[in-house]
N, C-alpha and C positions, 0 to 999 in steps of 0.2 A: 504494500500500500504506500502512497507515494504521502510525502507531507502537504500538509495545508499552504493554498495559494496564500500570497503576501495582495489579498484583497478584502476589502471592507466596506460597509454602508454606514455613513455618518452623516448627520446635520443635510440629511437630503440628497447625499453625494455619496457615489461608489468611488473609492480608493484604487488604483491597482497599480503594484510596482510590475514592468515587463521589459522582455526584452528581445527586442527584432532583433533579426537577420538581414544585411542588405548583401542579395548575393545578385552579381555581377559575374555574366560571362559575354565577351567581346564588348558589341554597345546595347544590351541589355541587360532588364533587372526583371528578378523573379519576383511575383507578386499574388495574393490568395485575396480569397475573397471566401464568407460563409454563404453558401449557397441562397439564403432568403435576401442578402444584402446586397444595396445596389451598388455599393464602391467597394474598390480593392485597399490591400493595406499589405505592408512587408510581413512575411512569418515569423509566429516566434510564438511568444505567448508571457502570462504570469510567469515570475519568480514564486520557487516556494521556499514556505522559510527555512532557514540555514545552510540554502543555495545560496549561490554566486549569481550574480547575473549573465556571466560566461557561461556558466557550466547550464544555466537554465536554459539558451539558448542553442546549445550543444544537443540538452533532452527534445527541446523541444522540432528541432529540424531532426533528430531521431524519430520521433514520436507523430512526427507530420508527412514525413517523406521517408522514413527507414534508410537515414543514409547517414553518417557520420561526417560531419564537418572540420575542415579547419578555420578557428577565430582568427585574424589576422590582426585587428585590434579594434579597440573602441573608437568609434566617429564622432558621437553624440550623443548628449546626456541632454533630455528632453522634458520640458516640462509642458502637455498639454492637457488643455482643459476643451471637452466634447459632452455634446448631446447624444446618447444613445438611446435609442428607440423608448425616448421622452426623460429619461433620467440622466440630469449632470453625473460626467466623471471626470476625476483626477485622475490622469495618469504619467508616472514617473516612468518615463524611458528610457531603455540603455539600447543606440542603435551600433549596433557589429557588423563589422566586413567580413565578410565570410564565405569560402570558399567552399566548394563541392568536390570530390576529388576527381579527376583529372582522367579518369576514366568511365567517370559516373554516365547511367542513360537520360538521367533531369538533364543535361546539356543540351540545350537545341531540340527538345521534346518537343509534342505537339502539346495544346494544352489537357490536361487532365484533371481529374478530382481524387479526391482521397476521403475517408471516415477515419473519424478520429473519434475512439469511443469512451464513453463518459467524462465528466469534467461540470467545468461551470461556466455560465456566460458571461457577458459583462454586466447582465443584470441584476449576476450573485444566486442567478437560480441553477441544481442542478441540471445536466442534460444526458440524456444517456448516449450521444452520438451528436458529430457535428459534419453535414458533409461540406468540406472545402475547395471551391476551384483553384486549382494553381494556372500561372500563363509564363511567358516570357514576355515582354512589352521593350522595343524598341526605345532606350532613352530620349532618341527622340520622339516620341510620339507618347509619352505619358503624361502631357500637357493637358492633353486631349478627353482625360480619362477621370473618373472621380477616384484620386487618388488620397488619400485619410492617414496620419495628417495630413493636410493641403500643403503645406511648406516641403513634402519631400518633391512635389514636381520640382522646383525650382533647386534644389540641394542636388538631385541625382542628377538630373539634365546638365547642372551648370558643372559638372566633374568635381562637384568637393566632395563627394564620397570616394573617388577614386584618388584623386592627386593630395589631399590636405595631410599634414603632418599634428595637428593638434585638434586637438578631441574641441567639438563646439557644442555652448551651452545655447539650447534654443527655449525659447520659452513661446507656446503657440496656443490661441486660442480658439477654437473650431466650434463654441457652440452655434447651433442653428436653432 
């Protein structure tokens, strides 16, 4: 049994510490979406407690795609605040470069789905199953796309996830 997500409901707001994945192969990024929802978002998911944020994101592209990554290092340490299907959330992100290995079939795939079984949503309710679309999306062309948070079009397109040397602190507000 795995330990308890690092997420909480307080003063009207869900809490959750997470941590994506931005994986990059050529000039694209892989990107998931929950099959009921209309925008995409990088994979990853909750920390749980007395994980790492590394190592949460290591289970979680395990547990999403059955592949084992490599972290290359931290990009972005995130602070946004979102509407989800009508409930504010806080949420603290950790965004990681991260690789596939190098012989993986996720390179250049066509797009696919996965189930990902039991867990919690953002709602803080449990679910017995989540099915997720994965894609690749041409960097340039994720302009185009409702991409969550809104500030990674402009981060991944403009190359600072690929070229930056120091980790950026963003602070991003999405509620609708």
């Amino acid at each position: 049994m795995s330990a308890p997500m690092i997420s909480f409901s307080t003063g009207g707001w869900r809490f959750h510490l997470r941590a994506a994945a931005i994986v990059l192969h050529g000039d694209a990024v892989l990107l998931h979406r929950l099959a009921d929802d209309p925008f995409w978002a990088l994979p990853g998911g909750r920390v749980e407690i007395g994980e790492t944020a590394e190592a949460a994101v290591k289970r979680e592209m395990q547990e999403e795609l059955g592949v084992d990554v490599q972290v290359q290092r931290l990009l972005a340490v995130v602070e946004n605040l979102f509407s989800y299907r009508g409930q504010p959330q806080h949420g603290l992100e950790m965004h990681f470069l991260v690789a596939l290995p190098p012989d993986s079939p996720l390179l250049n795939c066509a797009p696919f789905e996965r189930v990902e079984e039991g867990g919690v949503g953002l709602d803080g309710h449990a679910t017995s199953h989540a099915r997720l679309h994965f894609r690749w999306f041409p960097l340039g062309e994720i302009g185009s796309i409702d991409l969550r948070p809104a500030f990674l079009s402009d981060f991944l397109a403009s190359g600072i996830a690929a070229g930056t040397t120091h980790i950026a602190h963003i602070v991003h507000d999405d509620r609708r």
